[in-house]
Each structure stands twice: as C-alpha cells, then as structure tokens.
Jmol script that loads the backbone (N, CA, C; Angstrom):
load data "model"
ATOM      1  N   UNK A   1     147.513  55.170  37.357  1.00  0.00           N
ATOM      2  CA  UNK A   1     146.117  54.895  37.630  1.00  0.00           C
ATOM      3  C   UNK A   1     145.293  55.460  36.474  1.00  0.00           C
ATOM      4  N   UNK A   2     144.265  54.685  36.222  1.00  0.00           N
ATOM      5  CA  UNK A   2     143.311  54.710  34.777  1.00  0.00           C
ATOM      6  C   UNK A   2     142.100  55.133  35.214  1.00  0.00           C
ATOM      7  N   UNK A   3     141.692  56.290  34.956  1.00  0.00           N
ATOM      8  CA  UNK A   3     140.253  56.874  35.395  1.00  0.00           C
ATOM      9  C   UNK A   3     138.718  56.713  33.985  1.00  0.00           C
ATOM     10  N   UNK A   4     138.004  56.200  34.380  1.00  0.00           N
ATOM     11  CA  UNK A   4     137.319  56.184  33.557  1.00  0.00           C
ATOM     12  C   UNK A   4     135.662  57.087  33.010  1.00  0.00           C
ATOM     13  N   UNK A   5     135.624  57.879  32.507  1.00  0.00           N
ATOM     14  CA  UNK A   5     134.349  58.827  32.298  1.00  0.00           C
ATOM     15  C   UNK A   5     133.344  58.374  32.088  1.00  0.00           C
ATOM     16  N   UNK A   6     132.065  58.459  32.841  1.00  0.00           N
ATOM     17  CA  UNK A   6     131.108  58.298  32.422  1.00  0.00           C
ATOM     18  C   UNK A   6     129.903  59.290  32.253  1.00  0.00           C
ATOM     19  N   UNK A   7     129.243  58.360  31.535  1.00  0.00           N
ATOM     20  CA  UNK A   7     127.812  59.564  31.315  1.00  0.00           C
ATOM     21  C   UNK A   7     126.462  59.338  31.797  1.00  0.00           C
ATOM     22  N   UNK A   8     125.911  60.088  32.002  1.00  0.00           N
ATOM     23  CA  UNK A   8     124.219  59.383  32.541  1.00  0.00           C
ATOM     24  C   UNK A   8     124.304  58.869  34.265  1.00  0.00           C
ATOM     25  N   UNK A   9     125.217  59.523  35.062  1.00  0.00           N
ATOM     26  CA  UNK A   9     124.884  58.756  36.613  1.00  0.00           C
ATOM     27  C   UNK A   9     124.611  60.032  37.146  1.00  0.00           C
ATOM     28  N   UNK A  10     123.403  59.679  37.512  1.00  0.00           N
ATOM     29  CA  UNK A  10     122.861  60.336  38.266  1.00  0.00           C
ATOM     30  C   UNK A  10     123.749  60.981  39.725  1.00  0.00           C
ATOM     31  N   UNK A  11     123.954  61.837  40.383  1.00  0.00           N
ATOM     32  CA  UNK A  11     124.845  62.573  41.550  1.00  0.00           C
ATOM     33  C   UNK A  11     123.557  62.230  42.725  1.00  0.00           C
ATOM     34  N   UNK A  12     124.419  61.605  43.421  1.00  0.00           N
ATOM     35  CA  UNK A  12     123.236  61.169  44.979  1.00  0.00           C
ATOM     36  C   UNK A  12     123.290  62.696  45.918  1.00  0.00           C
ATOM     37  N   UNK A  13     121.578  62.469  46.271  1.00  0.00           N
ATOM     38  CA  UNK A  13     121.596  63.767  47.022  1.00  0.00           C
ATOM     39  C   UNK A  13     121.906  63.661  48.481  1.00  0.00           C
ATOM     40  N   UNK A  14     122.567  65.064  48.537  1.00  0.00           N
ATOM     41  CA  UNK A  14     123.289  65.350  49.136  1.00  0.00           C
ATOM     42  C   UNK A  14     122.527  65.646  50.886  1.00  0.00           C
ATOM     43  N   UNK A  15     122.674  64.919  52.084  1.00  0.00           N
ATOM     44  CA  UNK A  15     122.297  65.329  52.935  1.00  0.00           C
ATOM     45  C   UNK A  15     122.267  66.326  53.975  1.00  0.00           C
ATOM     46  N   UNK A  16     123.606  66.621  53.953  1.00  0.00           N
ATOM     47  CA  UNK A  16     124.115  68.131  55.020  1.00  0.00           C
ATOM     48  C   UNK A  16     123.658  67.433  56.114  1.00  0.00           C
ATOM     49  N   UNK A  17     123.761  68.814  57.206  1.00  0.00           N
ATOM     50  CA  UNK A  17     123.486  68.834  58.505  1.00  0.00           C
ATOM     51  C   UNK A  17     121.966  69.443  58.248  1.00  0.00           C
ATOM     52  N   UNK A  18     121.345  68.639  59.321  1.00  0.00           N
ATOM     53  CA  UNK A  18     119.838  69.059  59.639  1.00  0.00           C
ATOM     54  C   UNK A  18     120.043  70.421  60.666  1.00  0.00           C
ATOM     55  N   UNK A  19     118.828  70.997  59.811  1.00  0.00           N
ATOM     56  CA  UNK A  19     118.573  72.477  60.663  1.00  0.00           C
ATOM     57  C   UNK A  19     118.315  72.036  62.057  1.00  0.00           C
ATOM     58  N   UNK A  20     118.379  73.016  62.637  1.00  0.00           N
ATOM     59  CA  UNK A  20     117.954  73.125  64.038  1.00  0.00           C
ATOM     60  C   UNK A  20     116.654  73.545  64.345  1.00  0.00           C
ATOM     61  N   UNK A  21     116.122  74.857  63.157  1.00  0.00           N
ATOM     62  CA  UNK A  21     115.439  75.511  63.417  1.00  0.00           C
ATOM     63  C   UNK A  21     114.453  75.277  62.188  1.00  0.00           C
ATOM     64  N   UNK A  22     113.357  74.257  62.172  1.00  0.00           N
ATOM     65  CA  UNK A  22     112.432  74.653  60.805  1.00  0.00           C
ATOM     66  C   UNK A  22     111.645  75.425  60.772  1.00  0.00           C
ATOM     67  N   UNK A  23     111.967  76.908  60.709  1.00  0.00           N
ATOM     68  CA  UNK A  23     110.383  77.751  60.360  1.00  0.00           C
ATOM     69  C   UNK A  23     109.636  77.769  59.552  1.00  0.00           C
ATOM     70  N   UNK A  24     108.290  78.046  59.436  1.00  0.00           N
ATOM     71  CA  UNK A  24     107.469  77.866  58.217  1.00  0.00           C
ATOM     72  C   UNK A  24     107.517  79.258  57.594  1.00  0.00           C
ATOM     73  N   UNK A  25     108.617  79.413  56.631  1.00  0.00           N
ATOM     74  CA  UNK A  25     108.497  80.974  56.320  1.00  0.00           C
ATOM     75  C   UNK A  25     107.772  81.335  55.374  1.00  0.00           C
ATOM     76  N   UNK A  26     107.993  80.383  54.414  1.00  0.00           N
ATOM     77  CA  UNK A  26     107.381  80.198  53.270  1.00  0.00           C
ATOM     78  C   UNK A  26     105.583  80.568  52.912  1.00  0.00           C
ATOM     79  N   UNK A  27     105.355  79.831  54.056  1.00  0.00           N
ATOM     80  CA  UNK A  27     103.184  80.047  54.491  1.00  0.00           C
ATOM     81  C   UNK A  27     103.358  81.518  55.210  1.00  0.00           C
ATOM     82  N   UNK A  28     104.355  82.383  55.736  1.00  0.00           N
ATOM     83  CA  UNK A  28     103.696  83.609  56.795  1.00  0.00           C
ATOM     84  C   UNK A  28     103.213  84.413  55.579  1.00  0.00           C
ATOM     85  N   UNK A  29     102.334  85.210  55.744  1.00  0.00           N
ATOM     86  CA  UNK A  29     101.941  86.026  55.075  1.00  0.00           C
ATOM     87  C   UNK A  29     102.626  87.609  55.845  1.00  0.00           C
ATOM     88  N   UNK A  30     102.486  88.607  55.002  1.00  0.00           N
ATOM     89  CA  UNK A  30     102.864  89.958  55.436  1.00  0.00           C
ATOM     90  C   UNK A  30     102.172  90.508  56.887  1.00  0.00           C
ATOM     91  N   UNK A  31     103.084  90.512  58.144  1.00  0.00           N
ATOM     92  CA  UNK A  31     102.332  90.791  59.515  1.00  0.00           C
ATOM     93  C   UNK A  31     102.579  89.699  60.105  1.00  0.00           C
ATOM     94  N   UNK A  32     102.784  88.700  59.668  1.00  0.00           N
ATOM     95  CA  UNK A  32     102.417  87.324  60.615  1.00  0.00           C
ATOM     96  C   UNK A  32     104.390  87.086  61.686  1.00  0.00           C
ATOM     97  N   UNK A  33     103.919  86.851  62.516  1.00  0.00           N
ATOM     98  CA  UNK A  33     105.416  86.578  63.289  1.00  0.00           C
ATOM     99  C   UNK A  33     105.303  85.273  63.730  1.00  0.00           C
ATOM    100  N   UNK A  34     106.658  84.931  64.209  1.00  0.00           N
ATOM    101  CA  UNK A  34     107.157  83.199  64.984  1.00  0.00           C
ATOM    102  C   UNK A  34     107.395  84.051  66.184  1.00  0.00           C
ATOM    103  N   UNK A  35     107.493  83.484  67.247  1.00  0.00           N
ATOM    104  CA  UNK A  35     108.480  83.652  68.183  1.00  0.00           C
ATOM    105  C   UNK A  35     109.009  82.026  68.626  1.00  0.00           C
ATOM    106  N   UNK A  36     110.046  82.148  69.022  1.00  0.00           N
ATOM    107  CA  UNK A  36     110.607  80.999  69.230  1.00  0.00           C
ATOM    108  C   UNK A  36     111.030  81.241  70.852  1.00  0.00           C
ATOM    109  N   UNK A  37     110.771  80.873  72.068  1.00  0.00           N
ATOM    110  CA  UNK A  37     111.120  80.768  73.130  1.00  0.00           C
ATOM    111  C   UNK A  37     112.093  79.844  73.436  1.00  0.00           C
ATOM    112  N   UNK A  38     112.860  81.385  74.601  1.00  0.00           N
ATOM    113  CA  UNK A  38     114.522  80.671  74.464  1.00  0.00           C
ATOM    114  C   UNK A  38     114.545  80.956  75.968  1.00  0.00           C
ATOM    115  N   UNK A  39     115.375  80.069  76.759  1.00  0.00           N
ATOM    116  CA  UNK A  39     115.908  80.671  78.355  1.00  0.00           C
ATOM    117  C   UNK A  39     116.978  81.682  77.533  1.00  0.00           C
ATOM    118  N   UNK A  40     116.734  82.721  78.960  1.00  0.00           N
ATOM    119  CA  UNK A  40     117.506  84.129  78.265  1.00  0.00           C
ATOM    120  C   UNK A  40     118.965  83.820  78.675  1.00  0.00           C
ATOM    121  N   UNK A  41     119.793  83.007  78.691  1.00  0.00           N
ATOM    122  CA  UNK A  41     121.040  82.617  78.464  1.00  0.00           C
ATOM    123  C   UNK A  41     121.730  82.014  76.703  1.00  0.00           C
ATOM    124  N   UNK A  42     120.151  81.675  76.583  1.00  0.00           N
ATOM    125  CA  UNK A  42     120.759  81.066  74.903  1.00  0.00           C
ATOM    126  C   UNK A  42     120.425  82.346  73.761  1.00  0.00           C
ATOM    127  N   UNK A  43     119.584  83.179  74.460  1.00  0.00           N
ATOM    128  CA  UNK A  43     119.023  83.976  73.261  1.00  0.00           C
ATOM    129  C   UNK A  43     120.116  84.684  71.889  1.00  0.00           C
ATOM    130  N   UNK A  44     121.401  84.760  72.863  1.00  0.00           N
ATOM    131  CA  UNK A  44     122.441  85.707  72.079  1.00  0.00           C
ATOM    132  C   UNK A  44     122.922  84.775  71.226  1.00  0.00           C
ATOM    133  N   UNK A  45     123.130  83.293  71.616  1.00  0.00           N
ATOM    134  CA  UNK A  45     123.335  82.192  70.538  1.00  0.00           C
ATOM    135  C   UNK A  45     122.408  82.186  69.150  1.00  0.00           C
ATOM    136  N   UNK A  46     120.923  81.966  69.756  1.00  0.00           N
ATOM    137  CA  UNK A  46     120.434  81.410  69.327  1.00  0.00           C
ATOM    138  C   UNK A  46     120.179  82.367  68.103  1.00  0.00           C
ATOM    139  N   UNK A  47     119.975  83.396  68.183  1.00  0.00           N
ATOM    140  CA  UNK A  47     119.388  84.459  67.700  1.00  0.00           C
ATOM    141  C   UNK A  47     120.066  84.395  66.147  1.00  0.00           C
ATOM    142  N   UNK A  48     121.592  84.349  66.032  1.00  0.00           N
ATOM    143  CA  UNK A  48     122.308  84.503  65.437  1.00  0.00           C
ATOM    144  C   UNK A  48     122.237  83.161  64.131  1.00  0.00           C
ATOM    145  N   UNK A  49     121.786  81.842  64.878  1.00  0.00           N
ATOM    146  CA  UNK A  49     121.318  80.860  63.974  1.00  0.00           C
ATOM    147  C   UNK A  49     120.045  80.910  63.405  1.00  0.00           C
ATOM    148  N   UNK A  50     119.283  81.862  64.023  1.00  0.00           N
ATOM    149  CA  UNK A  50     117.470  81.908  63.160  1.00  0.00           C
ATOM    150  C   UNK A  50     117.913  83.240  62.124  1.00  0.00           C
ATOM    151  N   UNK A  51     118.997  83.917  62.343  1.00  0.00           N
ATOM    152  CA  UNK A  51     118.891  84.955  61.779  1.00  0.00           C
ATOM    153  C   UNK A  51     119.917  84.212  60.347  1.00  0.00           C
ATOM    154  N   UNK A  52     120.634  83.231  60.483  1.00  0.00           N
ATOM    155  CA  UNK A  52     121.388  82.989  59.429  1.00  0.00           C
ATOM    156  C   UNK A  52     119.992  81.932  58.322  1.00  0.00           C
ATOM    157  N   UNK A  53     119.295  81.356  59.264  1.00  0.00           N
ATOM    158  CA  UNK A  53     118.655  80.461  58.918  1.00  0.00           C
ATOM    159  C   UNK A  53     117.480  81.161  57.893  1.00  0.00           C
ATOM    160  N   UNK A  54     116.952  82.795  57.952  1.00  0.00           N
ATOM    161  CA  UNK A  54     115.939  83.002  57.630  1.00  0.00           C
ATOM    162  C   UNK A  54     117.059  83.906  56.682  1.00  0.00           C
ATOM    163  N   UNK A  55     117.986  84.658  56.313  1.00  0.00           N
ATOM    164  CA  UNK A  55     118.915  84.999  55.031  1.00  0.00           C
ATOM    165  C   UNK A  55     119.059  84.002  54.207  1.00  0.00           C
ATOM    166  N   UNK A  56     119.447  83.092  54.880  1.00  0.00           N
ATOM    167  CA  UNK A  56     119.540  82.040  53.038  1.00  0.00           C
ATOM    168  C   UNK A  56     117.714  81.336  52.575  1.00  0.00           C
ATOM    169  N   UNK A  57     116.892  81.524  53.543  1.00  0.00           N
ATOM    170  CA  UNK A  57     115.606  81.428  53.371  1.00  0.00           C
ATOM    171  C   UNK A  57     115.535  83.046  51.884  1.00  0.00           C
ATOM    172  N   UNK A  58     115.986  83.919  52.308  1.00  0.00           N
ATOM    173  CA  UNK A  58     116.157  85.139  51.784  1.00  0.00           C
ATOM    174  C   UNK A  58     116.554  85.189  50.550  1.00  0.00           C
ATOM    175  N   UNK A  59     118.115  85.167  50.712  1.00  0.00           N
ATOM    176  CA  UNK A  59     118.476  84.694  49.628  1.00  0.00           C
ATOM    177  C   UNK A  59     118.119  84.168  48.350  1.00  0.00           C
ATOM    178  N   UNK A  60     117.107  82.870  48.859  1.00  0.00           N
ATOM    179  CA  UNK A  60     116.523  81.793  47.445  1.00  0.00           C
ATOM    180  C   UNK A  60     114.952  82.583  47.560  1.00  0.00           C
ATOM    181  N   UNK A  61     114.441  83.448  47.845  1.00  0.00           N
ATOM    182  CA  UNK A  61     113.366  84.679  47.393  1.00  0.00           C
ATOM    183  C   UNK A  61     113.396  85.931  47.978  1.00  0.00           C
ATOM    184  N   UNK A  62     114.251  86.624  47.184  1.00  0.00           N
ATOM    185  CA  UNK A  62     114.800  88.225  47.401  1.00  0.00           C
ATOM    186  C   UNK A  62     113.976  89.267  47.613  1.00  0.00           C
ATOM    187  N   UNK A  63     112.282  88.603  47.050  1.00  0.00           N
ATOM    188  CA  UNK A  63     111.667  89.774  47.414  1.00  0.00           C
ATOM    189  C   UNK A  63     110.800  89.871  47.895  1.00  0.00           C
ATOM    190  N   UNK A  64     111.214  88.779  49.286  1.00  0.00           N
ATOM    191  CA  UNK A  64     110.370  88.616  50.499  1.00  0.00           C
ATOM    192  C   UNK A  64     111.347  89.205  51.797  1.00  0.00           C
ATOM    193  N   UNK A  65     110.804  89.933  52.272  1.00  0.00           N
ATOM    194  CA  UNK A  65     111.679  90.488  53.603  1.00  0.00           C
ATOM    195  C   UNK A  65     111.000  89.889  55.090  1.00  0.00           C
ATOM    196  N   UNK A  66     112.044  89.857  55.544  1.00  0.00           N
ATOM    197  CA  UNK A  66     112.200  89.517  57.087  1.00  0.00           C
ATOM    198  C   UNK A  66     112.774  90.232  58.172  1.00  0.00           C
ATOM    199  N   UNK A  67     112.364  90.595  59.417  1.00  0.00           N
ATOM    200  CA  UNK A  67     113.584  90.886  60.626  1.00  0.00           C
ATOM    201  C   UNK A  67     113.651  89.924  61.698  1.00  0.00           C
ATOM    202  N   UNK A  68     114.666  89.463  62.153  1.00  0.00           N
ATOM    203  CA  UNK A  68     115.006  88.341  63.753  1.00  0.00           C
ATOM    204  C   UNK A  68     115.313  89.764  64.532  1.00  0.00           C
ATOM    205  N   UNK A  69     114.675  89.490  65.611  1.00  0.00           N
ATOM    206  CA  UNK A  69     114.719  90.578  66.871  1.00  0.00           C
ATOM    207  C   UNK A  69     114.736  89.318  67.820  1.00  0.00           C
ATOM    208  N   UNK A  70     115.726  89.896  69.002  1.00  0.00           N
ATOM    209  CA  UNK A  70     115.853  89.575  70.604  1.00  0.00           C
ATOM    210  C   UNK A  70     114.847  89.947  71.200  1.00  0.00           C
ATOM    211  N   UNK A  71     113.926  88.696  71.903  1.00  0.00           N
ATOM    212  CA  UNK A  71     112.797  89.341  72.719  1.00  0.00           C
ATOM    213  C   UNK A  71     113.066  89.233  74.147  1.00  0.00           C
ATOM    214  N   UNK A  72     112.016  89.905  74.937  1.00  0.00           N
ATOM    215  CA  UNK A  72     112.835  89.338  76.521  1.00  0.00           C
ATOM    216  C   UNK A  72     112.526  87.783  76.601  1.00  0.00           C
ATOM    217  N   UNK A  73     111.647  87.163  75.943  1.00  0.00           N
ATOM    218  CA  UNK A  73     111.599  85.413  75.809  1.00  0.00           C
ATOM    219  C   UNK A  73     111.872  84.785  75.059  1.00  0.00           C
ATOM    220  N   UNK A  74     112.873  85.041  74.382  1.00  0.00           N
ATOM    221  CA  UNK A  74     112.856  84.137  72.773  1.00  0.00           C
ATOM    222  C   UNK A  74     113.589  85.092  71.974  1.00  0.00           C
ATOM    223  N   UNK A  75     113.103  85.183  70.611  1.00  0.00           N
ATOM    224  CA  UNK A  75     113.457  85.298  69.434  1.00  0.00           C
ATOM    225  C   UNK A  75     112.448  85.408  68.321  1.00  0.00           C
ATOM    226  N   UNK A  76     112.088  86.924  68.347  1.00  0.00           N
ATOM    227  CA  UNK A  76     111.037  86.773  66.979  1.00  0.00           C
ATOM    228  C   UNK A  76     111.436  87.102  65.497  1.00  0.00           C
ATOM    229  N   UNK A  77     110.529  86.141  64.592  1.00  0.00           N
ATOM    230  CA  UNK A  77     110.972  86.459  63.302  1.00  0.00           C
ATOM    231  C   UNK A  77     109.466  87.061  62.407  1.00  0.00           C
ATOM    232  N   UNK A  78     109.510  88.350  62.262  1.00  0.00           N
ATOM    233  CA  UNK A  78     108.380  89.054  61.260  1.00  0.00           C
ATOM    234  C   UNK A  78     108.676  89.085  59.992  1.00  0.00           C
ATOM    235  N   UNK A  79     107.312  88.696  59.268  1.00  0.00           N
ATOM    236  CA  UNK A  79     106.912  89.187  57.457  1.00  0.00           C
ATOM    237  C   UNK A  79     106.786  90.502  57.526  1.00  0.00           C
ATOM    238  N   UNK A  80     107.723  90.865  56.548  1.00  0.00           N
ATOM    239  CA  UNK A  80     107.422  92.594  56.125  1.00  0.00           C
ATOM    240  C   UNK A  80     106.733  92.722  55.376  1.00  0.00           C
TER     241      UNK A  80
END
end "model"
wireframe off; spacefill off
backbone 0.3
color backbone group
C-alpha cells in the first residue's frame, strides 16, 4: 500500500463530547459564586464533574483560582 503526503489541509475540528456543565467562569469576577442545584442524591456525582470541569477551566488560566464545595442544595463554585 502507497501512502501519499500532503501539504496545506487543513485538520477538521474536532468535536468531543459536549459538557454537561457550562459555567460562565470566565465573566465571575473575585467574590462572585454559581451554585448549581442538585437533588441531594446526585450531589456526590455531580460535584466531582463541576470540579473536573472548573481545573481544566484552571489549567488554561493558572492564575485564576477557584473552590467546588458540596452544599446542602447543590454545588457551589467561588472566585478567589
């Protein structure tokens, strides 16, 4: 089999899996919180996906901080 190289093609973007969770992290300013209301059966799930969701938010600007806390209704996420 004969493979052939090319140059100049553009790589189609890539879709992934859609979040679950879009927060606006980007607009909170320092103080500002989300809470996200959860029945308290999902919270221990859920918690664990806003908290992965707002680290790679992290990640791509290192020197913005965040905490995800378990509330008794939900799930809050604070600007430090």
């Amino acid at each position: 089999m004969r493979f052939e190289i090319k140059e100049g093609i553009p790589m189609p973007a890539s879709t992934g899996k859609p979040r679950k969770y879009d927060l606006p992290l980007e607009t909170m300013k320092s103080g500002d919180s989300i809470l996200i209301e959860l029945p308290k059966t999902k919270i221990h799930a859920e918690v664990k996906i806003i908290r992965n969701f707002v680290l790679r938010f992290k990640h791509e600007n290192p020197n913005i901080n965040f905490t995800v806390r378990m509330v008794d209704d939900g799930v809050g996420v604070w600007k430090l």
